[in-house]
Structures are given as C-alpha cells and as structure tokens.
C-alpha positions as CSV (number, residue, x, y, z in Angstrom):
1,X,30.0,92.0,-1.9
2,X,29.4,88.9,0.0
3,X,32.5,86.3,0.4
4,X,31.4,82.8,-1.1
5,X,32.0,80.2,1.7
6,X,34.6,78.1,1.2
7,X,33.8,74.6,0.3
8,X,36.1,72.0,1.7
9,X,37.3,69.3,-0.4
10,X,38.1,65.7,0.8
11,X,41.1,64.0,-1.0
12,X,40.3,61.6,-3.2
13,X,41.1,58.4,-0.7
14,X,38.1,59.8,1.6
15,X,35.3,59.6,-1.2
16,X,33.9,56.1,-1.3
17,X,31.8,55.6,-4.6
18,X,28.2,54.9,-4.3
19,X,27.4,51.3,-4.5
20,X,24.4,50.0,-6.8
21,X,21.8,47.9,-4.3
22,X,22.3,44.9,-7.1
23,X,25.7,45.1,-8.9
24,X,25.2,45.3,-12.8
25,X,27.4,42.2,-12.9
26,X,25.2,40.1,-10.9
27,X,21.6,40.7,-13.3
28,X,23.4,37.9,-15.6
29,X,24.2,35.4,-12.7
30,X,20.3,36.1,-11.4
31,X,18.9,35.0,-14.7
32,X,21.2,32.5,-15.3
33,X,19.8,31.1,-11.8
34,X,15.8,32.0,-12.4
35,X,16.5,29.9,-15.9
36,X,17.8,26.7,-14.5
37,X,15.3,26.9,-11.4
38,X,12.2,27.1,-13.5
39,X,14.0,24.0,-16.2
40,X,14.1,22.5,-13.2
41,X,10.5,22.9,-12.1
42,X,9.3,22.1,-15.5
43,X,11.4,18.8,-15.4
44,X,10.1,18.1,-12.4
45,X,6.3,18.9,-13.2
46,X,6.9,17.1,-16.3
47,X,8.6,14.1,-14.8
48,X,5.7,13.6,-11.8
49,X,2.5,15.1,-13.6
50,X,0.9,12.5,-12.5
51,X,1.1,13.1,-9.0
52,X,-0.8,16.4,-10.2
53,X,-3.0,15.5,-13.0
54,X,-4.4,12.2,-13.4
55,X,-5.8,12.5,-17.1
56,X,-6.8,14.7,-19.6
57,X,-9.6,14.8,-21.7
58,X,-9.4,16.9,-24.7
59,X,-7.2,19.5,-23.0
60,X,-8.9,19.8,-19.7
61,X,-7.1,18.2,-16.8
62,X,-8.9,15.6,-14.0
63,X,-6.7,16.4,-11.0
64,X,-5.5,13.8,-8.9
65,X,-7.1,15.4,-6.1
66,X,-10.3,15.1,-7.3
67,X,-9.6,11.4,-8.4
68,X,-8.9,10.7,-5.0
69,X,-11.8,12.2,-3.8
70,X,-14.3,10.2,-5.9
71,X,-12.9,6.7,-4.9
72,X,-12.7,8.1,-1.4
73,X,-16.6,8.4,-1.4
74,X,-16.8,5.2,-3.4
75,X,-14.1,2.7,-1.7
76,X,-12.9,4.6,0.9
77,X,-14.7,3.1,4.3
78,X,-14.3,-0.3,2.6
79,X,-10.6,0.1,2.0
80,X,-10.0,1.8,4.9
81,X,-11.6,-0.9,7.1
82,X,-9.2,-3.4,5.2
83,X,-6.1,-1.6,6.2
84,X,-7.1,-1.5,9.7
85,X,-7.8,-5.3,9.7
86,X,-4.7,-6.1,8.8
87,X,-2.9,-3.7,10.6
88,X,-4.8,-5.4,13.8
89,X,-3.7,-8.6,12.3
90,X,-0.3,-7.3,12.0
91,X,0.4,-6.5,15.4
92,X,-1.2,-9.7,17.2
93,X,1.2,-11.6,14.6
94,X,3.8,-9.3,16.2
95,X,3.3,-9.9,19.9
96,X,2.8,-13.5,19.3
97,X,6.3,-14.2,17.7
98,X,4.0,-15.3,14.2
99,X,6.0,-14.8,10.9
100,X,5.0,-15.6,7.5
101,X,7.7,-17.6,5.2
102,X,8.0,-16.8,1.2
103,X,8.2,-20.8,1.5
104,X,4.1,-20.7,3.1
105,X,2.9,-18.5,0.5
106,X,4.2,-20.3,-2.5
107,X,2.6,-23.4,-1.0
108,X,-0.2,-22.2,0.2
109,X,-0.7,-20.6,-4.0
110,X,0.7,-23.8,-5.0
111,X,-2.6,-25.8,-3.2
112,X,-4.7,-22.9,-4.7
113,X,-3.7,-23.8,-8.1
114,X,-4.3,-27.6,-7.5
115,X,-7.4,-27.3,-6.1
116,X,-8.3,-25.4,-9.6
117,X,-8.2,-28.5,-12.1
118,X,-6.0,-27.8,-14.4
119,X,-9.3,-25.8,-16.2
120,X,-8.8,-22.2,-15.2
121,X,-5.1,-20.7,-14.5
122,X,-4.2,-18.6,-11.6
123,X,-3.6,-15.4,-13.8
124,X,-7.1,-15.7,-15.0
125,X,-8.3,-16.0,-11.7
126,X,-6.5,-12.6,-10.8
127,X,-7.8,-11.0,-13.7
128,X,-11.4,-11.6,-13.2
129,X,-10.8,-10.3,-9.5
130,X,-9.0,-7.4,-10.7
131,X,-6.0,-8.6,-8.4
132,X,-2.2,-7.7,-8.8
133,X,0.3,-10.7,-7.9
134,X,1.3,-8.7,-5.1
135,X,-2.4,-8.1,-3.9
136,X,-2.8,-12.2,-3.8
137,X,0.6,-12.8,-1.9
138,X,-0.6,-10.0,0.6
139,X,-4.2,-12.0,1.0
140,X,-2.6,-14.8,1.3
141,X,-0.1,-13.8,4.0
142,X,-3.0,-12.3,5.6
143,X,-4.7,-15.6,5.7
144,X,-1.7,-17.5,6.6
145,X,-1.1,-15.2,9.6
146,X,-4.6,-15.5,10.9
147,X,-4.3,-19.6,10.6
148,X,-1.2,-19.5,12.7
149,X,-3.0,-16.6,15.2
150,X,-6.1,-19.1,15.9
151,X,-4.9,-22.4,14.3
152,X,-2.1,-23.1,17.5
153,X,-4.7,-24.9,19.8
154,X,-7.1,-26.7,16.9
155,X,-6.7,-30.7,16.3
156,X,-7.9,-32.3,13.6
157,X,-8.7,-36.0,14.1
158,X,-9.1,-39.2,12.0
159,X,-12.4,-39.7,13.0
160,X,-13.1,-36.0,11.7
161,X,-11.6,-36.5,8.2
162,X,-13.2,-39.4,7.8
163,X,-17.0,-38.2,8.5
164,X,-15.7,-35.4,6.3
165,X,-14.9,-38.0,3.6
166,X,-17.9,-39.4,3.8
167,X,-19.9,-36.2,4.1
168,X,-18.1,-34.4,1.0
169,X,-16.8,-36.9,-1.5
170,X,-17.9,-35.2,-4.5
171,X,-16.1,-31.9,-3.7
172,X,-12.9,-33.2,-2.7
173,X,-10.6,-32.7,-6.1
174,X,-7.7,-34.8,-5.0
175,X,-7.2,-38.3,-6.9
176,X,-4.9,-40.0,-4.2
177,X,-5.9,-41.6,-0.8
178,X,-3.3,-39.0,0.7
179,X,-4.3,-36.3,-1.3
180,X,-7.9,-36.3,-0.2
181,X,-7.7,-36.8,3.3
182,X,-5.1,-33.8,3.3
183,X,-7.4,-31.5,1.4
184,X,-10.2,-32.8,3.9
185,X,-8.2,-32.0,7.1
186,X,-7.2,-28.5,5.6
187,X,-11.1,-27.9,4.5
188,X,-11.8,-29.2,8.2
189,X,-9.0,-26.9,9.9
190,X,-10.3,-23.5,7.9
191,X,-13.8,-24.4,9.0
192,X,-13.1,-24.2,12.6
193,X,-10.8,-21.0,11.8
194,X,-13.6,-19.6,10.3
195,X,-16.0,-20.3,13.8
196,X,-13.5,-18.4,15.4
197,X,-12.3,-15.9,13.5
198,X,-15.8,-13.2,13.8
199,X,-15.8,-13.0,17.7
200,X,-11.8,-13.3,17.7
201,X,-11.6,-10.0,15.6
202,X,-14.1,-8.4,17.2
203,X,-12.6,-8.4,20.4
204,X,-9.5,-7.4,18.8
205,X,-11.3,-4.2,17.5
206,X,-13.3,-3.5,20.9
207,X,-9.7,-3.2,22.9
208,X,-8.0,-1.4,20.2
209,X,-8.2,2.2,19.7
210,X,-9.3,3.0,16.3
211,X,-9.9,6.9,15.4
212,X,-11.3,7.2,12.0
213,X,-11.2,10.9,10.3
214,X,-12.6,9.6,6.3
C-alpha cells in the first residue's frame, strides 16, 4: 500500500491572505467620487451651456459651433480685416509713444453729441448702428489714435478756416463766432487726415506680415 506523501504545513504567520485587486471598502469611496465628478460636470455643462449650445428650438440644439461658422462665412473677412487694422494701428501708436486719454474720448463723444442738435441722442444713434457703448469708445479711440499718428505735422491756418467759413456756412451747427471756427478747423484737420490716411495704411499693411488662415 502506497505511503501518502506528507504535506508540509506552514505556520500560520507564513500564510499571507489573498488580497482583492479593489478592496470591498473602497466600491463606496469610488461611487461617492464618480457621483460628485459627474454633479460636477453637470454644473458645469449647466452653468456654460452656452459655450456649447447657442439655442434651441423646440428641443433641437443650434451649436455654437455652427453659429460661429455661419457668421464666419458671413462677417468673418470683414471683421477680421477690422482686427488687423487696428491691431496695425495699435502697434504704430506703440512705437510712436501715442496714448489715448479716457479725458480724449469723453471729449471727442462730447463734440459728437453737440454736433447732433439736440434732435437725436447718442443712445439712439448706437441703436440704429447696432453699437455697444464699448464698441463706440473703441471707434473712437481708434480714431483718436490715427489723428495723433498723422495729425503731428498738419497746420491749420486762419486763412483756411476762413475760406472754410465761407465755403460751408450752412453746415456748420455751432452758434458762437468761437464755436464755428473750432468746428471748421476740426472739419478742416479730419479732411487732410482723411488724404492721408489710404496710402498711410497701405504702406503699413505692405511691410507688415499678415498670414490670414479664415
């Protein structure tokens, strides 16, 4: 009769018990965790949908995406050209030392308004243009900058405000002596800004580098 072998027993502080990959402990911290992430997400989604979705109609969504690629075939060269004009604009004012003072704008609105009558107000102005505020100050520091870019070396004489005058009585709105040879010298001084201005920025663009990818 054959002997059984004799199977050799470790003591017990030699067996090491068989751990589970993912402790049984742990499956409540992991859904606790999965929970909060996706309340997160969902406040998050919720929060900044429209950075996603830009409307919905009925239940069906009009992504943002494809909102931005409509105007981008509508507007897009347009306003793209604008950003680049004044980003030109913007560095010129930069090399030349040429800042723009809250004190110019509100002036500069302040003529704007004058030169209006009285008849039609500034926000209805802004509304027929479909203009922000913001987007007027920015035109108007954009102007302002371009004045004091090209403006530095023209002179406006007496002798040209007063062939003006003469020239343009029934346009001029002021009602003082001083009032209208000021608006004439300024409506002299953007003329001449306005002579410069086309073959100015053109040379600006022709020694800039401009890549365009729209």
């Amino acid at each position: 009769m054959a002997r059984k072998k004799a199977v050799k027993k470790l003591p017990p502080e030699n067996l090491m018990p068989m751990e589970s990959p993912i402790p049984a402990r742990r499956f409540p911290l992991m859904k606790a965790a999965l929970v909060v992430v996706i309340v997160g997400l969902s406040a998050i989604f919720m929060s900044n949908k429209g950075l996603l979705v830009a409307a919905m109609v009925n239940g069906r969504p009009i992504f943002r995406w494809q909102l931005n690629k409509a105007m981008a075939s509508r507007f897009g060269a347009q306003t793209l050209d604008g950003m680049i004009s004044q980003m030109l604009i913007d560095e010129e004012a930069k090399k030349a030392g040429i800042t723009v003072a809250a004190a110019d704008i509100a002036k500069k609105e302040s003529d704007l308004v004058a030169s209006l009558g009285g008849s039609v107000s500034l926000d209805d102005v802004l509304k027929y243009q479909g203009m922000t505020k913001t987007d007027f100050e920015d035109q108007l520091r954009l102007q302002l900058t371009v004045e004091k870019l090209l403006g530095k070396d023209i002179t406006v004489t007496d002798a040209d405000v007063n062939t003006y005058i003469a020239s343009n009585q029934a346009t001029l709105t002021a009602t003082s002596e001083a009032g209208i040879r000021d608006e004439a010298k300024q409506a002299i001084f953007s003329e001449q800004i306005n002579a410069k201005l086309q073959t100015w920025f053109s040379e600006l663009k022709t020694k800039a580098k401009i890549l365009r990818f729209l």
